[in-house]
Each structure stands twice: as C-alpha cells, then as structure tokens.
C-alpha positions in Angstrom: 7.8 2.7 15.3 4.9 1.5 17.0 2.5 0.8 14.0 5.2 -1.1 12.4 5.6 -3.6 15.2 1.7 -3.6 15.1 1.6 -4.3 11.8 4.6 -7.0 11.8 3.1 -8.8 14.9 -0.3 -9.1 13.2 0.8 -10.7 9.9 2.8 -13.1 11.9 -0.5 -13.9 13.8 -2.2 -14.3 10.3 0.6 -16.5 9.2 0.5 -19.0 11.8 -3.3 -18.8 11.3 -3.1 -19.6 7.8 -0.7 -22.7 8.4 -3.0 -24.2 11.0 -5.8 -23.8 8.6 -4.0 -25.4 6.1 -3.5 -22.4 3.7 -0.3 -21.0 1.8 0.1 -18.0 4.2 0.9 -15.8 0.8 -2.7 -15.8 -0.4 -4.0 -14.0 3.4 -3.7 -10.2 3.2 -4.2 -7.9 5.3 -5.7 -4.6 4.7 -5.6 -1.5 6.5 -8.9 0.4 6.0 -8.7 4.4 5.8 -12.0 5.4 6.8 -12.2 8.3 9.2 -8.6 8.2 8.8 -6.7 11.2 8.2 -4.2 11.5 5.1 -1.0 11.1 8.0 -2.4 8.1 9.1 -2.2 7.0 5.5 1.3 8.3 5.4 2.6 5.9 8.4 0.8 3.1 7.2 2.2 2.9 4.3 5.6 3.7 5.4 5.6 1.0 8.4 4.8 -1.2 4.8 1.0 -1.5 4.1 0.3 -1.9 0.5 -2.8 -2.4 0.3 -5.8 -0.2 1.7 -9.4 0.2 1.8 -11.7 3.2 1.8 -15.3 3.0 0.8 -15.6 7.1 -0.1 -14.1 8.1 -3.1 -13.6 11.4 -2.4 -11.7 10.6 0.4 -9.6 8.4 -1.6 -8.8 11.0 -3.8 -7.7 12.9 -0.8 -5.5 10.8 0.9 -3.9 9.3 -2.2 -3.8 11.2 -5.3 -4.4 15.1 -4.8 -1.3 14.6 -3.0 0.0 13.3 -5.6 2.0 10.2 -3.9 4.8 8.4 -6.0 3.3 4.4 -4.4 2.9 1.3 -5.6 -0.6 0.2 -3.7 -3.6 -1.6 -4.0 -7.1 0.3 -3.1 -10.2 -1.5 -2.7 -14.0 -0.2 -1.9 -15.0 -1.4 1.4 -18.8 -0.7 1.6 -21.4 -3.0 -0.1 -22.9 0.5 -1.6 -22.6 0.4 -5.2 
C-alpha cells in the first residue's frame, strides 16, 4: 500500500527531526487533514494507521466519521482559526 509506506516514511522523517532538535520523538504527531477529502480517503488513512485527523467543517466531519457509523478509536481536531 502506497499511503502506508507514505505515511511510515514521513514519521521516520519526523522522528529523526525530533532527535536532532532535541525532542522526545513521542510528543511530534502527525496529522492527516481531511478537507476536500472524500470519506475513502478517510477509510485508507486510517487503515495504513492514522489516528489522528483534522477537518475544519463539521458537517463534513460528520460525514466522513460518524453517519457512517465507524467502530475507531481517533482523535479529530478543527483546523481553521474560524470559531
């Protein structure tokens, strides 16, 4: 799966980042940001092991994460500075 080599080789990148800055390389995460996205994006994201996600409409939230009703442990976070 593409995305999941994607995914693996960026969080290495952030590691090694995180080290050379002198940070713990736990307290980086990285977040994969669902705008524009469609619901299957979502789907492979999350199954190439993203937890944690950002979308800044909450209708499209509701969309891609619970109309469908999805049995996952995740973290959402708004995105946009609009309050």
């Amino acid at each position: 799966m593409i995305l999941k080599k994607n995914i693996e080789e960026v969080l290495e990148e952030i590691s090694e980042a995180a080290v050379k800055a002198g940070r713990d390389p736990e307290t980086v995460k990285l977040m994969a940001v669902t705008k524009t996205k469609p619901a299957e994006y979502v789907d492979t994201a999350y199954n190439a092991g993203m937890r944690l996600f950002g979308e800044n409409r909450v209708n499209e939230l509701e969309d891609k994460f619970y109309r469908k009703k999805r049995k996952r442990r995740s973290t959402f976070n708004r995105t946009s500075s609009e309050k």
